[in-house]
C-alpha positions as CSV (number, residue, x, y, z in Angstrom):
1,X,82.1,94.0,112.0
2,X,85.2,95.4,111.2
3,X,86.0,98.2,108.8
4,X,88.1,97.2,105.4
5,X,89.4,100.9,104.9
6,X,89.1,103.8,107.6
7,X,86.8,107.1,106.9
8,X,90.2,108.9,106.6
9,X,91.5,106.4,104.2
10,X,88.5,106.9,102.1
11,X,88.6,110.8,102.2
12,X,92.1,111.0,100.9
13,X,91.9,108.1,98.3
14,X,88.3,108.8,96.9
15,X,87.6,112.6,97.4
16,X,90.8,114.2,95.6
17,X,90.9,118.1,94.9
18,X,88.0,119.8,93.8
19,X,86.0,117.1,95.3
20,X,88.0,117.5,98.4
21,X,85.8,115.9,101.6
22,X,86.3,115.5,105.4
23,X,87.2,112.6,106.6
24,X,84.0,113.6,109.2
25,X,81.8,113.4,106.4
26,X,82.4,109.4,105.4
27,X,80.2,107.7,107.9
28,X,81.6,104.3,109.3
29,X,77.5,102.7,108.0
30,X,78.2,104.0,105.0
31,X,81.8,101.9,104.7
32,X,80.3,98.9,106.1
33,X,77.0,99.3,103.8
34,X,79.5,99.6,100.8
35,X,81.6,96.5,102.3
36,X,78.2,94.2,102.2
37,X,77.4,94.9,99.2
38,X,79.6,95.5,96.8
39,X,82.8,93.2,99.0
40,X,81.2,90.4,101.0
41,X,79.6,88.7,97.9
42,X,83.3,89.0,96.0
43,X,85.2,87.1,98.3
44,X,82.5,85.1,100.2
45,X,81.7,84.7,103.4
46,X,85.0,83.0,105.0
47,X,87.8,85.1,103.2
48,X,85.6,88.6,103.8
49,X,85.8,87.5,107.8
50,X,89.3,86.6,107.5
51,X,89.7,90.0,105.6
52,X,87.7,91.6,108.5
53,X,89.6,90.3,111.0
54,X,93.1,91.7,109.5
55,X,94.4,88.6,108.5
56,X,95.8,89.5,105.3
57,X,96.8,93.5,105.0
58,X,98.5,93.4,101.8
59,X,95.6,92.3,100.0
60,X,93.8,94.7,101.8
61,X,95.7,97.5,101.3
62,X,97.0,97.3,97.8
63,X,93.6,95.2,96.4
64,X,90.5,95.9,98.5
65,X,90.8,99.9,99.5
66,X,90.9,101.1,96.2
67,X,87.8,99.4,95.3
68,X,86.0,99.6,98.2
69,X,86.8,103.5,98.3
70,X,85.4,104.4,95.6
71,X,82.3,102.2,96.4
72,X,82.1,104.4,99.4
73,X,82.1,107.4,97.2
74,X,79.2,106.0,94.7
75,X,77.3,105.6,98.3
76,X,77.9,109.0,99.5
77,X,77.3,110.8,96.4
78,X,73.0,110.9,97.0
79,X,73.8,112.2,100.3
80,X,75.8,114.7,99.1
81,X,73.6,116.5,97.1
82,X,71.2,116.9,99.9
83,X,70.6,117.0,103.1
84,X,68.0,116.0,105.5
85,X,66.5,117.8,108.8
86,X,64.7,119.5,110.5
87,X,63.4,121.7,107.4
88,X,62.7,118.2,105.7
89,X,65.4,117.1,102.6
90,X,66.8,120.2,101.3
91,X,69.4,120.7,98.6
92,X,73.0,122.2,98.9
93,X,73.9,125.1,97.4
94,X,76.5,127.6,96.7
95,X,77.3,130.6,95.1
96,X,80.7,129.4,93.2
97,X,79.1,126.2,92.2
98,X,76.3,124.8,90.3
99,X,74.2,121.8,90.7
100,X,75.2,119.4,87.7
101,X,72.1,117.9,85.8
102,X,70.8,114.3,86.0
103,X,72.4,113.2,83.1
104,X,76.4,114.4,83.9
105,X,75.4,112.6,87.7
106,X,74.6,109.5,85.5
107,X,77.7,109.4,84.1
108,X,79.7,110.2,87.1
109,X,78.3,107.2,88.7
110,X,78.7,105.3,85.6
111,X,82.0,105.6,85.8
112,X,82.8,105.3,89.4
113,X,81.0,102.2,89.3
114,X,82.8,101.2,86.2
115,X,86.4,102.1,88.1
116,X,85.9,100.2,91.0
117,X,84.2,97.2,89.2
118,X,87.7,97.1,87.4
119,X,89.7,97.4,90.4
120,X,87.3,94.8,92.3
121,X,88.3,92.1,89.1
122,X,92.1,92.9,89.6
123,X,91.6,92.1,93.5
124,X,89.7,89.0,92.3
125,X,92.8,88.4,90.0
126,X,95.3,88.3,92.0
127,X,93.4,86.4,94.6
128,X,92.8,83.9,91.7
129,X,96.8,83.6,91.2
130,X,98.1,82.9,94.4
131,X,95.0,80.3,94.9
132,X,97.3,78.6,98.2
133,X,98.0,81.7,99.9
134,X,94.2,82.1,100.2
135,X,92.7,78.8,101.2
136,X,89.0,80.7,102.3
137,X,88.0,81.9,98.9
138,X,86.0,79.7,97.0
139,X,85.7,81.0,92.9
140,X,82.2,79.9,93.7
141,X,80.8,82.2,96.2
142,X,82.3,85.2,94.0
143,X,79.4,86.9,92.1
144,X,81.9,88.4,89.6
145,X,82.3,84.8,88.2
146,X,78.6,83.8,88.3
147,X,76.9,87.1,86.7
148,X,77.2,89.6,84.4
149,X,76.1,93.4,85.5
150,X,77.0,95.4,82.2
151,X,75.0,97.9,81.3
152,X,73.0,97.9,84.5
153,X,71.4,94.7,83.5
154,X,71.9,91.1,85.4
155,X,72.5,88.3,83.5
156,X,73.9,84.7,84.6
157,X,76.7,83.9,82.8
158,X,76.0,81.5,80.3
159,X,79.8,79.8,80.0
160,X,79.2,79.1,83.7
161,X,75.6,77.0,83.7
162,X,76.3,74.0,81.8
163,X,72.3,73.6,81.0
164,X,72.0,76.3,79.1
165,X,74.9,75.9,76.8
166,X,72.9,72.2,76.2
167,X,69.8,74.1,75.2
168,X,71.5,76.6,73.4
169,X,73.5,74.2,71.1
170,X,70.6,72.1,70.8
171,X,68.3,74.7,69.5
172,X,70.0,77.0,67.3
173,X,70.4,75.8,63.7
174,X,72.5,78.1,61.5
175,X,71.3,80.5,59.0
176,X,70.5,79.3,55.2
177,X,73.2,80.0,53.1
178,X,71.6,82.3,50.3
179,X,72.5,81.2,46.7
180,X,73.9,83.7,44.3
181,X,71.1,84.5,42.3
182,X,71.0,84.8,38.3
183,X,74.4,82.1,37.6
């Protein structure tokens, strides 16, 4: 399988100053981890192997790396904070920096998740737009347009299964009006 966007690539789009990491340090597993599961299931299976293949570098380049960058990073950052060995899983430390607590983690990887979801939809987008100039996507196989993951929960999404919009309509009856009282 071919890589999307190169360690280097990742290192100097993802990892900016303080953050600042080697381009050693992105693993090519962890690229192709990030590719299957946050890519692969976006475009589907024949336009992510046309992808793969280099058969469109534009949409690569200015729609995919961005994204898939920053998926890298949300990857990475576990591994970051510690390290495993022969002393067993140990944690990094430093004397000009602190570890940050669970919660500010959180909402780092709130955030990059958040970032790249929205850069993943304007890839989507434009693939959407120029429909011809990408005969292998199918709207479909993308699992942008079939669930919904705010708020860390999965949800189908209703517009998109007609039998639940049937049961829906056919079940809810609207609230009683309430009278105005003493007239």
């Amino acid at each position: 399988m071919e890589l999307i966007i190169s360690p280097a690539k990742v290192a100097e789009s993802a990892f900016r100053a303080p953050d600042l990491v080697p381009s050693d340090a992105v693993s090519e597993a962890v690229i192709l981890a990030a590719q299957q599961k946050f890519v692969r299931p976006v475009l589907g299976a024949a336009l992510y192997e046309a992808v793969c293949r280099g058969q469109y570098p534009t949409l690569t380049e200015e729609y995919l790396a961005p994204p898939l960058a920053l998926y890298v990073k949300l990857l990475m950052l576990p591994a970051l904070a510690v390290q495993s060995g022969v002393a067993g899983v140990v944690e990094a430390t430093s004397r000009n920096f602190a570890r940050a607590g669970d919660s500010k983690i959180y909402e780092a990887r709130r955030r990059l998740r958040g970032d790249a979801r929205a850069l993943m939809m304007r890839a989507v987008e434009h693939i959407e737009s120029l429909a011809g100039a990408y005969p292998e996507y199918s709207p479909r196989e993308n699992v942008m347009r079939r669930v919904s993951t705010e708020g860390g929960v999965i949800l189908p999404k209703i517009s998109k299964i007609p039998k639940i919009q049937r049961i829906l309509r056919a079940t809810s009856t609207p609230l009683p009006r309430r009278g105005r009282q003493g007239s």
